[in-house]
C-alpha positions as CSV (number, residue, x, y, z in Angstrom):
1,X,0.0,0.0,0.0
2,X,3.2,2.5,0.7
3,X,4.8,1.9,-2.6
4,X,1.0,2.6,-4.5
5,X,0.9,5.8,-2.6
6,X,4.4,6.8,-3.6
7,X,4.0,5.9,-7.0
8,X,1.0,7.8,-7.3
9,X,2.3,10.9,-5.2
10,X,5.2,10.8,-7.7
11,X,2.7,10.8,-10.9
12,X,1.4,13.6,-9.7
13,X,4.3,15.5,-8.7
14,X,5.7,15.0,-12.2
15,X,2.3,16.1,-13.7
16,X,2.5,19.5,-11.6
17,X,6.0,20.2,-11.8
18,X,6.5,21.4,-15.5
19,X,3.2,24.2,-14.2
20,X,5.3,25.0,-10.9
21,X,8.3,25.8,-12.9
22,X,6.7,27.7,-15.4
23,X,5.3,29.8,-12.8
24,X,8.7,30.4,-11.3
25,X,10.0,30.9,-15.0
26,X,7.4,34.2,-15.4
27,X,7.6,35.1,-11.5
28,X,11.5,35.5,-12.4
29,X,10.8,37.7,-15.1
30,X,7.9,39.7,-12.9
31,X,10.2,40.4,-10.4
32,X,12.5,42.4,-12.2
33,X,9.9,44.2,-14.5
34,X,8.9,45.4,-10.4
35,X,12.4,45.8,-9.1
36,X,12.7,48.4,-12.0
37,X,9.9,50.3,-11.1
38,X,7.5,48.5,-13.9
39,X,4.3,47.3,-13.9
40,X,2.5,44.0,-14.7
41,X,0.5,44.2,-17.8
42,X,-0.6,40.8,-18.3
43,X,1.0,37.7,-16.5
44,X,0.0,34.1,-18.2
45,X,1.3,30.7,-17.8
46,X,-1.2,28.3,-19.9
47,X,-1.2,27.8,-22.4
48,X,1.7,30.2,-23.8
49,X,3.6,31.5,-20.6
50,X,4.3,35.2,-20.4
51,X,4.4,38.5,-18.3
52,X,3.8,41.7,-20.1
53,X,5.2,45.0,-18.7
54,X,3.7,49.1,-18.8
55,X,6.0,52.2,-17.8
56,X,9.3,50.1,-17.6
57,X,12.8,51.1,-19.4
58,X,15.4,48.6,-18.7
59,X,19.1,49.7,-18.8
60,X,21.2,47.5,-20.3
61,X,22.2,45.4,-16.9
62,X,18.7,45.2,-16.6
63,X,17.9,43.8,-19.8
64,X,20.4,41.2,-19.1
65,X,18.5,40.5,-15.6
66,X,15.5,40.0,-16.9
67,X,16.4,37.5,-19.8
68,X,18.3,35.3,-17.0
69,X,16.0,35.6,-14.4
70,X,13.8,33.1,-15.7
71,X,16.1,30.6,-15.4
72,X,17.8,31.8,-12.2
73,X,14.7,31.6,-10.2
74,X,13.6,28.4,-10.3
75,X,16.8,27.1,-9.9
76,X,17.8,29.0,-6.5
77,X,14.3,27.9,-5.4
78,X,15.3,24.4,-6.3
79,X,18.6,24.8,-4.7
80,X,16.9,25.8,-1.5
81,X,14.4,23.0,-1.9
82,X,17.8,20.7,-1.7
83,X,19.1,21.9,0.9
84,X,15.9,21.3,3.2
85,X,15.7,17.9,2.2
86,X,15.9,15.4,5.4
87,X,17.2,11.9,4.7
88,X,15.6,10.8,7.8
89,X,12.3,10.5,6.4
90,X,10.6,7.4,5.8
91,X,8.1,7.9,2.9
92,X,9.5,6.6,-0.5
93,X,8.1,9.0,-2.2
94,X,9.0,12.0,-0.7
95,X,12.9,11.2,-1.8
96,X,11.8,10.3,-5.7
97,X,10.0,13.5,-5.6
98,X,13.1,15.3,-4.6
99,X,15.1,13.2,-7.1
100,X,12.7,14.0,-10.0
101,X,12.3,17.4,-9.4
102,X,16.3,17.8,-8.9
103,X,16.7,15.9,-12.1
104,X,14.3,17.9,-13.9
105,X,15.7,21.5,-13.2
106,X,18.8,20.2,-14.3
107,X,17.6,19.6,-17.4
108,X,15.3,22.7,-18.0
109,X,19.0,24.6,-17.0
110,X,20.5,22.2,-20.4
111,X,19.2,24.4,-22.9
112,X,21.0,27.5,-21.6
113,X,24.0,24.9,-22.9
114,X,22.5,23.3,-26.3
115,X,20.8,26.7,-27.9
116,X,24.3,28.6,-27.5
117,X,26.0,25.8,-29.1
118,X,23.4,25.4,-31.6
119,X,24.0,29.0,-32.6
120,X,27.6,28.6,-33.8
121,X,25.6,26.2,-36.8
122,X,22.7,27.8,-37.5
123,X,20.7,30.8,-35.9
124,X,19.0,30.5,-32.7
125,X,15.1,30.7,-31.7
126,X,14.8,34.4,-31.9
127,X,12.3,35.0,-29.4
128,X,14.1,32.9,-26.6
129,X,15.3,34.2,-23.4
130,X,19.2,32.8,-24.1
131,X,19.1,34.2,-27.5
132,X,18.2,37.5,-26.1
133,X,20.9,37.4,-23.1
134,X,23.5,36.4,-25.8
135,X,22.5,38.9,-28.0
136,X,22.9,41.5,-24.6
137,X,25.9,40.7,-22.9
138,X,28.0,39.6,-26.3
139,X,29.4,36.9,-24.3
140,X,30.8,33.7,-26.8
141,X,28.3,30.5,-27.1
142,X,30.9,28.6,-25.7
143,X,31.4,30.5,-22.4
144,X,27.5,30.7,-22.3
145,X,27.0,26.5,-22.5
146,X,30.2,26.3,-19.9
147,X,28.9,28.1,-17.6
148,X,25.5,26.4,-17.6
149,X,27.0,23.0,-17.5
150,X,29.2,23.9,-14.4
151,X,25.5,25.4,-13.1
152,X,24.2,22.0,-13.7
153,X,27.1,19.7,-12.5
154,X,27.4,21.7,-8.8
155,X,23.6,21.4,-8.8
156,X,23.5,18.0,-9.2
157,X,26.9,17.5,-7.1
158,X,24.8,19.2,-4.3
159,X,21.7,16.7,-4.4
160,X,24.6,14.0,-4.4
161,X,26.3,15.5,-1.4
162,X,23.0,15.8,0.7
163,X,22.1,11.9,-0.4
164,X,18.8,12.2,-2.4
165,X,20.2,9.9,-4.6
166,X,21.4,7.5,-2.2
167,X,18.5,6.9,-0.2
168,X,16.5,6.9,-3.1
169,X,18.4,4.0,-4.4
170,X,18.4,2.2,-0.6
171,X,14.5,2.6,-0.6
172,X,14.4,0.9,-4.0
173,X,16.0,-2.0,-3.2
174,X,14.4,-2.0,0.6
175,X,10.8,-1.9,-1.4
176,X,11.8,-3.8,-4.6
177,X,14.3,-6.5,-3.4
178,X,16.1,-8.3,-6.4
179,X,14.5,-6.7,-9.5
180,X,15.7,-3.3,-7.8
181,X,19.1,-3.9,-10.0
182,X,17.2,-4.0,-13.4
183,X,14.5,-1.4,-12.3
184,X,17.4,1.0,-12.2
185,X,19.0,0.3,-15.2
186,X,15.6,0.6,-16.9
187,X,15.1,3.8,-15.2
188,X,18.3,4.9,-16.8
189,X,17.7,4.2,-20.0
190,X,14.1,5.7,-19.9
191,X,15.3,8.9,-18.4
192,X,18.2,9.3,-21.0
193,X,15.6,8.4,-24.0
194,X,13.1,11.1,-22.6
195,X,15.8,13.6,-22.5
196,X,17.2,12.7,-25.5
197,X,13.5,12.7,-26.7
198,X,12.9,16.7,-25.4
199,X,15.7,18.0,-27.1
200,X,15.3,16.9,-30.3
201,X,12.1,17.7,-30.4
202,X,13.4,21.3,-28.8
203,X,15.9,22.0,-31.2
204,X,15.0,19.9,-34.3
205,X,13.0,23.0,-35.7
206,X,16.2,24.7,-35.6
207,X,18.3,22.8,-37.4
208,X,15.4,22.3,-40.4
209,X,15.2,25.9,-40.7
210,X,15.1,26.7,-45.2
211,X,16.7,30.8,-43.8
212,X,18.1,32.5,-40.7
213,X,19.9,35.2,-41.0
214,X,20.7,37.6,-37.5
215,X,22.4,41.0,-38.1
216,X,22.7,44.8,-36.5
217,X,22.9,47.7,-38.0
218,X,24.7,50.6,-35.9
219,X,22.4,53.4,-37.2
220,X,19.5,52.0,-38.5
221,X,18.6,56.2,-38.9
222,X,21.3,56.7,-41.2
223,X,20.9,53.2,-43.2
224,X,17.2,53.6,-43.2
225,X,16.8,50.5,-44.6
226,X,17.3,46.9,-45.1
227,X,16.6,44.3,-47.5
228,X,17.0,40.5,-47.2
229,X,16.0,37.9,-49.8
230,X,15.3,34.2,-49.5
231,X,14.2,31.5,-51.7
232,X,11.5,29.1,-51.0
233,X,12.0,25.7,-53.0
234,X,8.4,24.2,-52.0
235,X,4.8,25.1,-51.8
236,X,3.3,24.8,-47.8
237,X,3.0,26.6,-44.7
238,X,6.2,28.0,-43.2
239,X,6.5,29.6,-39.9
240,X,8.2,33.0,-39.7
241,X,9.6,34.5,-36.0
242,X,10.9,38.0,-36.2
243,X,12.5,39.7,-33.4
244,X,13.9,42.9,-33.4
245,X,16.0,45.0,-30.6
246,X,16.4,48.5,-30.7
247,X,15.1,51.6,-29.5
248,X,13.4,55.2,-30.0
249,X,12.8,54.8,-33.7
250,X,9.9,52.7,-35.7
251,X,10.7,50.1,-37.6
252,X,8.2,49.2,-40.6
253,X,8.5,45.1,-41.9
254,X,6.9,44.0,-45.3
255,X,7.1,40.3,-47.0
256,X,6.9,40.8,-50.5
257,X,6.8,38.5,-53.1
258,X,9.1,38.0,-56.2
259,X,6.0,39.8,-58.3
260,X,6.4,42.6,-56.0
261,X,3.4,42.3,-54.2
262,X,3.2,42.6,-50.0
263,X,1.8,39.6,-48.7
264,X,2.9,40.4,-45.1
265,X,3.5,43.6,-43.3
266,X,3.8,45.3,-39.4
267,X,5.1,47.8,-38.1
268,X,6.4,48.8,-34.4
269,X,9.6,49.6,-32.3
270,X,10.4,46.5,-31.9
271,X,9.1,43.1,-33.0
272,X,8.9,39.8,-31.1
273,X,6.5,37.6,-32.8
274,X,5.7,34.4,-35.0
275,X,3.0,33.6,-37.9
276,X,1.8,30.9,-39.9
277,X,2.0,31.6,-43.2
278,X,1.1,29.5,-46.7
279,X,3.6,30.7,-48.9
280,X,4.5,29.2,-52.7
281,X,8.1,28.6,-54.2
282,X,10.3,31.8,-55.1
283,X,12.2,34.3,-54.0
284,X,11.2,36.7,-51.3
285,X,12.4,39.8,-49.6
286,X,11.8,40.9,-45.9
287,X,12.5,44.5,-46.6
288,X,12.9,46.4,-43.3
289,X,12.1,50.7,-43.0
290,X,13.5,52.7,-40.3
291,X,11.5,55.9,-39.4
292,X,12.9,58.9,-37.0
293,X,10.2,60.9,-36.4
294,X,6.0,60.4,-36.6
295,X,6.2,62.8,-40.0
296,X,7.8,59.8,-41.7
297,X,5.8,57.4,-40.6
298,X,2.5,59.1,-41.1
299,X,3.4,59.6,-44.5
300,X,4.4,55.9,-44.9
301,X,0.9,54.5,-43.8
302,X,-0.8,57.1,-46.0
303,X,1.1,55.6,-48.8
304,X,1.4,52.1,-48.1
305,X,-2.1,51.4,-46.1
306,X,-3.6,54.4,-46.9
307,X,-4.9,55.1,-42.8
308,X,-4.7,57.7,-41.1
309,X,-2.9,57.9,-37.7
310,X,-5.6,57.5,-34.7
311,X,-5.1,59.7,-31.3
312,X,-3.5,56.2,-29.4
313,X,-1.1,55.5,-32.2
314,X,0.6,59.0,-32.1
315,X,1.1,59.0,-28.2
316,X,2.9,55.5,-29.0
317,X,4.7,57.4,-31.3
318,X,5.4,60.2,-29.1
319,X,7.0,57.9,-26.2
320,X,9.0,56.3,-29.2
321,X,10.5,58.9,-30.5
322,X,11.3,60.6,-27.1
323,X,12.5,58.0,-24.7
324,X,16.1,57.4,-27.2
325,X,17.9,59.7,-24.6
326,X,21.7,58.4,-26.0
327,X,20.6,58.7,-28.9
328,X,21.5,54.8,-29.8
329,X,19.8,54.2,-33.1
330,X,21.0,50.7,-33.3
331,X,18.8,47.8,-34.3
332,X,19.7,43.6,-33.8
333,X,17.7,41.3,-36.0
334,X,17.0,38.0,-36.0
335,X,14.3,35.9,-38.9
336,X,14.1,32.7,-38.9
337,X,11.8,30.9,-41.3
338,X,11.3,27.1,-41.0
């Protein structure tokens, strides 16, 4: 009856956890958005997680705070978790909890090591946290994926030094008797295959990508704009992610087609975003306009969309074009179409 209670106490634990995390994941990001005198727009964790922010400017250090705290969070909460563990206790469960959940932030903490690496082959997922942070700090994949392996080896050194795994593996065989031997092994094997399993599945997109191209242009002002072409050698649905970092200036995007048409366009300070799009074979261009002032882009939406600018779009504007205090017109892209 013990070991059917654990079991089922460690079913659910792994069916909670990956919400639990998640939370700590957005709470992370929350907490500096507050720290930095901001304030929580919209905070979400099913089923797309995210916190939106109003009346928040990072600085640069802060921009690098919040892209790591997502990650940093949950594991100093796990790392706490570890170090109140007690050995002592007699429920079976209660150490495979600790031994899943210790197991599992480790490897949540695995992709601040595979997506830098990945990026030395092929661009990363534009819209993820450690794209972002590499993009911020300039620091070399290599560095990045170093440091989040020697992250995940003290963690998991820790939970070794406090004896989750041990007792774990004494109540197996105390519960299990002989199979316990080639209940582990199996265990070993399933738990590689599942991880093996989540990051393909993770990063496979990736690697399949038909373009990627990331880029920044010093003075996006002065360049005004940018053109990038790509060819499409099928007929089907592609996904597109665009993301875009820069401030105090309006960027305009437009897909056009190789008969000159524009099958997709946007326009915003910066972009952050993903679409679904059924596109034919041929050659495309993502042609990118930089605007300096609300003159310039009033007179591109007359032109290109023919609409006028409504009373909420020009006080955007105005907190665009006035918050670029030193006077940084640079712009970091990154599309990836797959």
């Amino acid at each position: 009856m013990a070991t059917v209670f654990s079991f089922t106490c460690v079913i659910l634990f792994v069916l909670i956890f990956p919400f639990v995390q998640t939370f700590l994941h957005e709470v992370g990001h929350a907490l500096v958005i507050l720290l930095y005198g901001g304030k929580i727009h919209e905070f979400k964790i099913f089923p797309n997680a995210f916190v939106s922010a109003a009346d928040v400017n990072f600085s640069a250090f802060a921009g690098i705070l919040f892209h790591i705290s997502g990650m940093m969070l949950p594991m100093i909460i796990g790392t706490l978790a570890i170090f109140l563990y007690n050995p002592s206790i007699k429920f079976m469960g209660y150490h495979s909890c600790f031994a899943i959940g210790s197991a599992l932030f480790a490897i949540s903490v695995f992709r601040w090591a595979g997506i830098p690496f990945i990026s030395m082959f092929t661009a990363p997922p534009p819209n993820d946290d450690i794209t972002k942070f590499m993009r911020a700090t300039g620091f070399p994949p290599l560095f990045i994926s170093l440091g989040a392996i020697l992250i995940i080896g003290g963690f998991i050194f820790l939970t070794y030094k406090k004896g989750i795994w041990i007792k774990l593996i004494e109540n197996v065989n105390t519960h299990l008797g002989s199979q316990a031997v080639w209940l582990r092994i199996a265990a070993i094997f399933m738990v590689i295959a599942l991880i093996v399993a989540l990051l393909a599945l993770d990063y496979r997109k990736y690697f399949n990508a038909v373009f990627n191209t990331s880029f920044t242009i010093e003075n996006a002002i002065e360049a005004k704009s940018r053109e990038i072409q790509f060819t499409l050698n099928e007929t089907r649905t592609y996904t597109i992610e665009v993301n875009t970092h820069s401030q105090g200036f309006i960027t305009a995007l437009l897909l056009i087609n190789e008969d000159g048409n524009v099958i997709e366009q946007n326009i915003s300070e910066k972009f952050q975003f993903g679409w679904g799009r059924d596109l034919s074979e041929g050659d495309y261009t993502i042609k990118l306009i930089f605007f300096a002032n609300d003159e310039e882009v009033e007179q591109f939406l007359q032109t290109m969309w023919r609409s006028e600018i409504n009373l909420d779009f020009r006080q955007f504007l105005k907190s665009v074009f006035t918050h670029n205090d030193d006077d940084d017109y640079s712009i970091a892209v990154s599309i990836q179409i797959r």
